[in-house]
C-alpha positions in Angstrom: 45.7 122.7 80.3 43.1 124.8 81.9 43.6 127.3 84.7 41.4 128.4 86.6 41.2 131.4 89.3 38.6 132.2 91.8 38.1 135.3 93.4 35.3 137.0 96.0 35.3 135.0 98.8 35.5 136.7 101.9 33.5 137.1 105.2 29.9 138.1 105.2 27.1 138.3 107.7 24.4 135.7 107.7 21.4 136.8 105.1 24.1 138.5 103.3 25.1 137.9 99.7 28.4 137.2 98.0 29.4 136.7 94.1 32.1 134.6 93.3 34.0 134.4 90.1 36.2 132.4 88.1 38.5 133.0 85.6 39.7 130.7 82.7 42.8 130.6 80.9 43.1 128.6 77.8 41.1 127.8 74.4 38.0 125.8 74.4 36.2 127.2 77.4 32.8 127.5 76.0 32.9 123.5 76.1 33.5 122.6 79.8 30.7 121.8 82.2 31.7 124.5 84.9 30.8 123.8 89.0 31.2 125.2 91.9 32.6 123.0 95.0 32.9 123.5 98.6 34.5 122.2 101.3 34.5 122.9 104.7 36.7 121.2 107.4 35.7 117.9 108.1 33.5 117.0 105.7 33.1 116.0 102.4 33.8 118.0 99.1 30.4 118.5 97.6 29.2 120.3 94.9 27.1 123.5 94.8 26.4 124.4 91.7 27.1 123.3 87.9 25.9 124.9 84.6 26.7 123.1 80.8 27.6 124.3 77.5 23.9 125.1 76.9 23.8 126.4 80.2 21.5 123.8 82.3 22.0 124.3 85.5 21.9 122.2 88.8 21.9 123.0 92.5 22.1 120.9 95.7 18.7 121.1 97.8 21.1 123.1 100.3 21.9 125.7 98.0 18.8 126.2 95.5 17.0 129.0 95.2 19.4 130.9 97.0 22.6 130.5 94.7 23.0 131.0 90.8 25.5 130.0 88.8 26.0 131.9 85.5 29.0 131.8 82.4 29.9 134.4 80.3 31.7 132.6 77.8 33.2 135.9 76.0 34.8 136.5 79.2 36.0 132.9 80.2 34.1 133.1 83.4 31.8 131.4 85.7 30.3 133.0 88.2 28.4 132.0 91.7 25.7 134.5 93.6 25.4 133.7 96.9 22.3 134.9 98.3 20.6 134.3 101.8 24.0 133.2 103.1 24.3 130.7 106.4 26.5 129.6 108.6 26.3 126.4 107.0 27.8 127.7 103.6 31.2 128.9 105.2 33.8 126.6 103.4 36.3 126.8 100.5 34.8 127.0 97.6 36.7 125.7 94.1 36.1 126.5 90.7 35.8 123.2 88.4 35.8 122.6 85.0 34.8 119.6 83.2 34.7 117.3 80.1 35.0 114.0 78.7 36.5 112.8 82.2 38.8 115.6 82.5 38.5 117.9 85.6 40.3 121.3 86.1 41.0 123.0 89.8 41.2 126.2 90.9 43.2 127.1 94.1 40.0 128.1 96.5 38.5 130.7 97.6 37.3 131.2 101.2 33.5 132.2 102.1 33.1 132.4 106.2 29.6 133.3 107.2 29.2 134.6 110.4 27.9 137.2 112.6 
């Protein structure tokens, strides 16, 4: 019952920074456990980033201290800063939603880093 949209993704240099965001429709947003994803060709989706209700958050030795996740639960959003971008990050990345067993998808949005 949740929709969710990502949006920023695009092509950056390496060292470069990108912000990601995505928007939720629906009631009850302020509940969900929101994460990032990625998934590059090949391999594995893995996660990124995740932040709760009371806004803990948790990163992947790949990705911490260079990535944040935030929420602004007034605006239904979740966002991702990229910082210190690598080759290594370039994949889809998908907005997820989460509670009590029930996961919510958004469509992807592609980050490529290169020079």
């Amino acid at each position: 019952q949740v929709q969710l949209v990502e949006s920023g993704g695009g092509l950056v240099q390496p060292g470069g920074s990108l912000r990601l965001s995505c928007a939720a429709s629906g009631s009850r947003f302020s509940i969900y456990t929101m994460g990032w994803y990625r998934q590059a060709p090949g391999k594995q989706r893995e996660l990124v980033a995740r932040i709760t209700r009371s806004g803990s958050t948790n990163y992947p030795d790949s990705v911490k201290g260079r990535f944040t996740i935030s929420r602004d639960n007034a605006k239904n959003t979740v966002y991702l800063q990229m910082n210190s971008l690598k080759p290594e990050d370039t994949a889809v990345y998908y907005c997820n939603a989460h509670w009590v067993g029930n996961d919510y998808w958004g469509q992807g949005t592609q980050v490529t880093v290169s020079s």
